[in-house]
C-alpha positions in Angstrom: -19.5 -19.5 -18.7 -20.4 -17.1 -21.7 -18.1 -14.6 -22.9 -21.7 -12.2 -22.7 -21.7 -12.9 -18.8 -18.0 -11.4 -18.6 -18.5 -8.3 -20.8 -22.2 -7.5 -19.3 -21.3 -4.5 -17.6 -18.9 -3.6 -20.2 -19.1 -1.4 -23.8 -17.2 -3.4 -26.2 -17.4 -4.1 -30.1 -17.4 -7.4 -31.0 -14.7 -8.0 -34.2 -15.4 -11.5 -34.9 -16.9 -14.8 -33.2 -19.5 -15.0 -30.6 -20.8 -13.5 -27.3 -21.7 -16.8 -27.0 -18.2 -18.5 -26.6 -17.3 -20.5 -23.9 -15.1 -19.1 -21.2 -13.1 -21.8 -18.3 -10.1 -19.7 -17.7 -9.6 -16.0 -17.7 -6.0 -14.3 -17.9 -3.8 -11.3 -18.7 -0.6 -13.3 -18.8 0.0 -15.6 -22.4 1.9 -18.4 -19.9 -1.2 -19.3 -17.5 -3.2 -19.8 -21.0 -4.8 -22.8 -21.9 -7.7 -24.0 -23.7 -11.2 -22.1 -24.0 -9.1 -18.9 -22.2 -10.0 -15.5 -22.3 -6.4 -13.8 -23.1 -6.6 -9.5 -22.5 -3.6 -8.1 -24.2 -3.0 -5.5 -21.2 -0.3 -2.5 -22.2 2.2 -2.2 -19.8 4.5 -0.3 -19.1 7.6 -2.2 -20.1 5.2 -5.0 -22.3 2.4 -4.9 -24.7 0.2 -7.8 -24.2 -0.6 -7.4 -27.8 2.8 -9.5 -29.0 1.4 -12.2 -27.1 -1.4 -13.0 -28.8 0.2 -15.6 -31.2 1.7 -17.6 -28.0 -2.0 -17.3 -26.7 -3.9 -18.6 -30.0 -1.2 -21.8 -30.1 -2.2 -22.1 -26.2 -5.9 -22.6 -27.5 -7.1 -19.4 -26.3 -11.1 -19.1 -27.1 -11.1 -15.4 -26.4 -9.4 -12.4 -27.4 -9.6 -9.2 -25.8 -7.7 -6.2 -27.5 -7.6 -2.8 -27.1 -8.8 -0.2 -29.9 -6.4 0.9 -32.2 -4.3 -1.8 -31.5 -2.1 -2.6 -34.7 -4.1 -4.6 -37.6 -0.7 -6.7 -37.8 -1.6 -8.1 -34.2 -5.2 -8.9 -35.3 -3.9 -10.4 -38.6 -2.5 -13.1 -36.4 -5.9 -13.9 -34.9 -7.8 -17.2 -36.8 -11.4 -17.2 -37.7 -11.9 -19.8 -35.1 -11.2 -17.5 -32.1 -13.4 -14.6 -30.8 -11.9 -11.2 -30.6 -13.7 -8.2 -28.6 -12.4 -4.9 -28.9 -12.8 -2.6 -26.0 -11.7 1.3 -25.2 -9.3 -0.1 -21.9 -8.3 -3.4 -21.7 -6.9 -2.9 -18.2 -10.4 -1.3 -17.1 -12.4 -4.5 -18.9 -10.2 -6.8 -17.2 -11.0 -5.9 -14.1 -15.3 -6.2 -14.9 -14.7 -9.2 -15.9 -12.7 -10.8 -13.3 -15.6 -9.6 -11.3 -17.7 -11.6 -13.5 -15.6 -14.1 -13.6 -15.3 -15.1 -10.1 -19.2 -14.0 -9.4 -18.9 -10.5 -8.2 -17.6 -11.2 -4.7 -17.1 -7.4 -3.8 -21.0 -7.4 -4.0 -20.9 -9.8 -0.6 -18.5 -8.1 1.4 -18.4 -4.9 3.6 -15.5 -3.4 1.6 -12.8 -0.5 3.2 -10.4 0.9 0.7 -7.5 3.1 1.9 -5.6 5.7 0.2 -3.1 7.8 1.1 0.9 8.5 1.0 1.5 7.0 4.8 -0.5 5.0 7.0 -2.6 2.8 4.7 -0.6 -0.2 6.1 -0.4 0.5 9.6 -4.1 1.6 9.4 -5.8 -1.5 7.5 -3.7 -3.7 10.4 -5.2 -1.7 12.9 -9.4 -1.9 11.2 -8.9 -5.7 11.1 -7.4 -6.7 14.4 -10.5 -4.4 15.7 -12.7 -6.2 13.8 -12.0 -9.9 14.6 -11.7 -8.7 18.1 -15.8 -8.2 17.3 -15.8 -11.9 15.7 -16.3 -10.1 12.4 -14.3 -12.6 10.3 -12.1 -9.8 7.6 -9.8 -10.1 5.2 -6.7 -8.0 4.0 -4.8 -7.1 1.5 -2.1 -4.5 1.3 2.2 -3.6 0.7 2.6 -6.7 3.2 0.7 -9.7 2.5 -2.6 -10.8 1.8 -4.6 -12.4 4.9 -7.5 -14.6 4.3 -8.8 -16.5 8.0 -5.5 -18.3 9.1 -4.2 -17.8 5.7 -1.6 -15.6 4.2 1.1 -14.8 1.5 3.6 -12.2 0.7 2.5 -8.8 -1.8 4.1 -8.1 -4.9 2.0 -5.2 -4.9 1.0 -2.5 -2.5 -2.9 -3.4 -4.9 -2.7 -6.5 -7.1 -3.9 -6.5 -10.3 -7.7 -6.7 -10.4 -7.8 -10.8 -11.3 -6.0 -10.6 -7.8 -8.3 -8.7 -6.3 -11.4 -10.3 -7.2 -9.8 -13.8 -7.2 -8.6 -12.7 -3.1 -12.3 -11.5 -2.2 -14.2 -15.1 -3.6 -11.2 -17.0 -1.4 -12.5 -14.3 1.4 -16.4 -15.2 0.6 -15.6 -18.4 0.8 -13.6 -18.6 4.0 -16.8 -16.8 5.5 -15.5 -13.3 5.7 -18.0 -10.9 6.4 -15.4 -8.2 5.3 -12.2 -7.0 3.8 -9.9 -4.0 4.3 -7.8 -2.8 1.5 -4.9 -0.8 0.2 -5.6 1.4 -2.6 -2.2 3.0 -4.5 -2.4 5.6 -6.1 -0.7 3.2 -8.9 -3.4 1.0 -8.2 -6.5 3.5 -8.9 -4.4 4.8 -12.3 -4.1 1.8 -13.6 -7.8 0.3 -13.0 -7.0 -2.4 -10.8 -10.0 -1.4 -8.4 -12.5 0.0 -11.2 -15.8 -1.7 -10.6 -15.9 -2.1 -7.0 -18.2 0.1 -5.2 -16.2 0.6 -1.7 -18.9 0.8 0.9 -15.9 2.8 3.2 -13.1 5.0 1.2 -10.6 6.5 3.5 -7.9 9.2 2.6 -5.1 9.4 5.2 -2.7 12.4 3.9 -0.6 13.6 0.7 2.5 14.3 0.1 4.9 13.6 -3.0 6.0 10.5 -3.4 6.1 7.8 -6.6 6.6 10.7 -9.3 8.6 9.8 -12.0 9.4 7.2 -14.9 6.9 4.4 -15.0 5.1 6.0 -12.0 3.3 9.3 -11.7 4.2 12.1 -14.4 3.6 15.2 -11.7 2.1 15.6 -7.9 -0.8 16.5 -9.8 -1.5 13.6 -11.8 -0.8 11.7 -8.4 -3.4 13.9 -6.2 -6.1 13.0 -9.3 -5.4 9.1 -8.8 -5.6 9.4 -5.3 -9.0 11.3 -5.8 -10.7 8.7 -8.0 -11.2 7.2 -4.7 -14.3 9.0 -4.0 -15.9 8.7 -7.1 -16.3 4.7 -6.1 -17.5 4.6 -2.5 -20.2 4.9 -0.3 -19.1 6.7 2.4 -15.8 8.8 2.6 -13.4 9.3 5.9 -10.9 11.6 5.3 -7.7 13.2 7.3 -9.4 16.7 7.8 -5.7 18.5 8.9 -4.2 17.4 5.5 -3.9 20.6 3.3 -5.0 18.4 0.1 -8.1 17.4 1.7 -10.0 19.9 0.1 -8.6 18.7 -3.3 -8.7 15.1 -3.3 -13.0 15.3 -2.3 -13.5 17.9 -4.4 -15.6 15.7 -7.1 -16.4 13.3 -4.8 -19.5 11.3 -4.8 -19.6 10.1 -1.4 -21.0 11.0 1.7 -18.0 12.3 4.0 -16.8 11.9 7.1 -13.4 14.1 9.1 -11.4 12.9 11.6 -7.9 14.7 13.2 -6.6 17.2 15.6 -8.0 19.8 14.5 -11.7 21.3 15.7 -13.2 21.1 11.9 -12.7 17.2 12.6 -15.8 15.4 13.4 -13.5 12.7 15.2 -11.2 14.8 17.4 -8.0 13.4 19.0 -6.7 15.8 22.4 -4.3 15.8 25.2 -1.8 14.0 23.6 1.1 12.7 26.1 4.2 10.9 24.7 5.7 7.8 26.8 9.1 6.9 27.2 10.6 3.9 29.3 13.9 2.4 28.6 12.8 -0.1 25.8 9.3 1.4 25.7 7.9 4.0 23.5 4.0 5.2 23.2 1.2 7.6 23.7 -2.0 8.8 24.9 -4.9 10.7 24.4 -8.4 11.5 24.5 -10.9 11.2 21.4 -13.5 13.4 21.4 -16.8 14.2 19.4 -18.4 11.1 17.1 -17.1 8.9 19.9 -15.8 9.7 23.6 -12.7 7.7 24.9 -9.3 7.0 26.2 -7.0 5.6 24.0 -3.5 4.5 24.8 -1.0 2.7 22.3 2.5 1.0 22.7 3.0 3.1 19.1 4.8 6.2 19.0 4.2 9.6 17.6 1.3 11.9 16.0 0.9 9.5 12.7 0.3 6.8 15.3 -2.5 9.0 16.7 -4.0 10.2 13.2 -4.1 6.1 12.2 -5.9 5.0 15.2 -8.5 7.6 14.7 -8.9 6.5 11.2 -9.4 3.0 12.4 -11.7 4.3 15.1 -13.9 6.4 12.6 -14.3 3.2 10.4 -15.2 0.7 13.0 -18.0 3.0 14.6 -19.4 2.1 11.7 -20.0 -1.4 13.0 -20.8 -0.5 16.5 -17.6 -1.5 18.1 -18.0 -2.0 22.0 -15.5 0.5 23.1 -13.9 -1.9 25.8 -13.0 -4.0 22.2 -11.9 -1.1 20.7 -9.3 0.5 23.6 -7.8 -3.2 24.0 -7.2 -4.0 20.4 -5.4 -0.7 19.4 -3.3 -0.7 22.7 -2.2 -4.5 21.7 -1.7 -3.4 17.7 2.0 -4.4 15.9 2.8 -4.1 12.6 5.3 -6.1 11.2 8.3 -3.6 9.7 6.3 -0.3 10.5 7.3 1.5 13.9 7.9 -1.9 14.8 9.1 -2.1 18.5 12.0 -5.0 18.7 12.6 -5.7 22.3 16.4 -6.7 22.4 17.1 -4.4 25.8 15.6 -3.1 28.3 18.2 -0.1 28.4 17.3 1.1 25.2 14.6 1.1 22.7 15.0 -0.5 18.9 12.4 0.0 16.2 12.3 -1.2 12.4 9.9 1.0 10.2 9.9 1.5 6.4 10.8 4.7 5.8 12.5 4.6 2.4 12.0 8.1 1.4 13.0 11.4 3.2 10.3 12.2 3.8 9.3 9.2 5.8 12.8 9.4 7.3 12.2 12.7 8.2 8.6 11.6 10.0 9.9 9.0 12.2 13.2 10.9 13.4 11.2 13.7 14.0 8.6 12.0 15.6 11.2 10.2 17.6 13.3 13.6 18.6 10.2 14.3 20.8 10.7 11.6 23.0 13.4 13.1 24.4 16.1 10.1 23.5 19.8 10.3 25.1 20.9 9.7 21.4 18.8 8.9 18.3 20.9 6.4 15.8 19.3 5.7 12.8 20.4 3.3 9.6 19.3 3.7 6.2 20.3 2.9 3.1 18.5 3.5 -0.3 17.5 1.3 -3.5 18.9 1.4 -7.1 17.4 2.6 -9.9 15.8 5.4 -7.8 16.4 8.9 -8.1 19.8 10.1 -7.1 18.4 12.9 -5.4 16.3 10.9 -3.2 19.4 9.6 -1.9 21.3 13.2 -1.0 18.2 14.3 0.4 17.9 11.3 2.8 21.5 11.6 3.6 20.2 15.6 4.6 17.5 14.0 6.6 19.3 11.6 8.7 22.3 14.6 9.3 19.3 16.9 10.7 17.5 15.0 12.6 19.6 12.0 13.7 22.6 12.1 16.3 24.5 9.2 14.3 23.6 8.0 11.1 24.7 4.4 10.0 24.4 4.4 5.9 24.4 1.1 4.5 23.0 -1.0 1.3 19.3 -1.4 0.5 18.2 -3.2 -2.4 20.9 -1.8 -4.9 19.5 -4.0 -7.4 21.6 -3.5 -10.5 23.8 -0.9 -9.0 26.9 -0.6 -7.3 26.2 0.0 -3.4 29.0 2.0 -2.8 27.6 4.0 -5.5 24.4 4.7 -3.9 25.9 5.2 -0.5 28.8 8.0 -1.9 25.1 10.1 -2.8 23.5 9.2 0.4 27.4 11.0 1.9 26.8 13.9 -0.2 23.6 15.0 1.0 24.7 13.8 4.7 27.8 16.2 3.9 25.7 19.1 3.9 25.2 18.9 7.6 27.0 18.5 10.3 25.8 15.2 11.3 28.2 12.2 12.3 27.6 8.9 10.7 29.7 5.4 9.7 29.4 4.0 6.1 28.8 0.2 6.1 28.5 -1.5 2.8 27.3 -5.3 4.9 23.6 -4.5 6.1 24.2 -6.8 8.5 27.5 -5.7 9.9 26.0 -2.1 9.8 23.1 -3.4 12.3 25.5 -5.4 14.7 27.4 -2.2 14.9 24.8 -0.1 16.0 23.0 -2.2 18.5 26.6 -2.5 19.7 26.5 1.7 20.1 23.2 1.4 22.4 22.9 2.7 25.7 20.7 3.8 28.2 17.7 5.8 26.8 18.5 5.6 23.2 16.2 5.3 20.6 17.8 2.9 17.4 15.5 3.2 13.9 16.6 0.4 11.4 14.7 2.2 8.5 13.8 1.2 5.0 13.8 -2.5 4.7 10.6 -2.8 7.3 8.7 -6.0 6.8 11.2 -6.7 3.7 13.9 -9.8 4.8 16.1 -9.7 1.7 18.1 -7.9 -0.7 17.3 -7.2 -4.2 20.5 -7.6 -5.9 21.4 -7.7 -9.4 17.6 -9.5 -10.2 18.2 -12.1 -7.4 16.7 -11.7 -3.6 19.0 -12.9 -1.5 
């Protein structure tokens, strides 16, 4: 195609060459170039596509996309023979023109894009079993994998890049999906990778601080504004109406919007809520109420479970659901690694979730306190390169809230577990919690389920749908 069909819905200023230069390939990574390839010199955070550009123009690239005030040393390096377009954002322009690329295949879906610090996974798993259940043939993309028809594949990211994105949703066309439900980051919105796409359904689940610091977010604030961008680029907007950052994050929003919660401002209204527990078992009840009347039950625990399945509910009213459909698929949901049930007794009840933060430790222990357990156990361990503090206040977590505590390695990467796990004992020190330190994740697990008896409740936290290790750059 035309370099003038990429760049049509983009302000740019043309250095040198043509608009009229052929295009085959398209590509922010110098290694997948080849010849007549449009290279976009993307600045990262630890690399500046820029210092590629040499390695591109030997790889025959056609096409040069750059971003302005980029140094004149990098363009120096550029021959007359290649085309070079300068534009404000090279991260924003690549993602218009892998639209363009790939024939704007958001265009030709029904597209659901969810944001929020918990339950965007849970949640999009929830909207697309309901959905097939309709023979509504959708696709998904989120932290776990990527799901097109009876294919899938592992996430590196929560969002994938934008060539990702729009390269996923022609595969989805393609395979005859009708639509596709999404996870958003708040990385994702800051960094462009979903600019372009007009979500016909934005949904914001809830807020609270997470991903603030080096390479990540600078402040809560600048995280709450990334979350928001959300509802500048959707049609219609579904938000948590109990969250206290509601108000913010839809403040400048675009959208028409739509509430859902406990509460009685909530257009969608979830009521008598009754916990179950059964040796092995744990799940809930309760009653929705106002845009849609019905009984729900789930074989998930706690209120997050609740707020998800009325988020799934309020976005698949929107495609006349039969409500038979609906109360089958959400009792019959599982998500792989989050308040994932594991049947391995039938005296006591095992769950894996991903809680990797304390204040998702904090959730699910809480959550799990209400059920009433003989003893809770949880094991935990936390990741290197993190914040130390993260780690003490996990270790404060699990001491409050859990009866035993099993702290154990998770992803040290280039750090010492021991290390990391001494922190985790200094915040766990602050309380008067009991708990074994186990270096061997697996030893640490066979120990616990050892410990179980009658109506306990064992959380093997952090790791969720993850089955290695990240340890010193190798996943083992």
């Amino acid at each position: 195609m035309n370099l003038s069909k990429l760049l049509e819905k983009l302000s740019y200023t043309l250095v040198s060459g043509s608009v009229e230069t052929q295009v085959e390939s398209l590509t922010s990574d110098s290694r997948k170039v080849r010849e007549n390839t449009a290279f976009v010199c993307i600045v990262g955070a630890v690399s500046d596509g820029h210092t590629y550009i040499q390695a591109a123009v030997e790889q025959k690239a056609s096409v040069i996309v750059v971003q302005q005030g980029c140094k004149e040393e990098y363009l120096a390096q550029i021959p007359d023979t290649v085309t070079v377009v300068s534009v404000e954002n090279t991260r924003y322009a690549l993602a218009f023109m892998s639209a363009a690329y790939f024939d704007n295949p958001a265009e030709k879906l029904f597209t659901i894009g969810i944001t929020g610090t918990k339950g965007k996974t849970t949640t999009t798993y929830m909207i697309r079993n309901v959905l097939e259940a309709c023979g509504i043939k959708t696709g998904l993309i989120g932290t776990i994998e990527t799901i097109i028809g009876d294919e899938s594949w592992a996430s590196c990211n929560t969002t994938p890049e934008s060539y990702q994105i729009h390269e996923s949703f022609a595969k989805m066309v393609k395979a005859g999906c009708k639509a596709v439900v999404m996870e958003v980051s708040s990385q994702g919105l800051k960094l462009d990778r979903t600019a372009g796409i007009l979500f016909d359904i934005g949904v914001f689940t809830n807020l609270e601080p997470d991903h603030i610091g080096p390479n990540e977010h600078a402040s809560f604030e600048e995280y709450l504004a990334c979350k928001a961008k959300l509802f500048s680029q959707c049609k219609t907007g579904i938000v948590n109406a109990d969250d206290k950052h509601t108000a913010e994050v839809i403040k400048n929003a675009t959208c028409e919007i739509e509430t859902y919660g406990l509460s009685e401002k909530a257009q969608l209204r979830a009521c008598d809520i009754c916990l179950k527990h059964e040796r092995g078992t744990v799940g809930l009840t309760y009653r929705c109420t106002g845009a849609l009347d019905m009984d729900v039950a789930l074989n998930l625990p706690g209120k997050f479970s609740v707020y998800n399945s009325l988020c799934a509910i309020a976005v698949t009213r929107h495609f006349q659901v039969p409500q038979e459909t609906l109360k089958k698929t959400l009792a019959e949901v599982k998500v792989k690694g989050r308040i994932e049930l594991v049947k391995v007794s039938d005296e006591f009840s095992l769950m894996i979730d991903y809680a990797h933060n304390a204040m998702s430790l904090k959730n699910i222990l809480e959550t799990m306190r209400r059920y009433h357990p003989r003893q809770l156990w949880v094991l935990f361990g936390c990741g290197g390169g993190r914040s130390a503090a993260r780690r003490r206040e996990m270790g404060c977590v699990a001491g409050k809230y859990a009866d035993f505590t099993v702290i154990t390695s998770d992803n040290p990467r280039y750090e010492e577990p021991e290390r990391i796990m001494q922190t985790i004992e200094e915040g766990m020190k602050e309380t008067k919690g009991q708990y074994q330190m186990m270096v061997d994740r697996k030893e640490a697990m066979r120990f616990m389920l050892a410990q179980g008896r009658p109506g306990d409740i064992l959380i093997l936290a952090g790791k969720g749908h993850e089955q290695y290790q990240e340890i010193k750059g190798d996943y083992l």
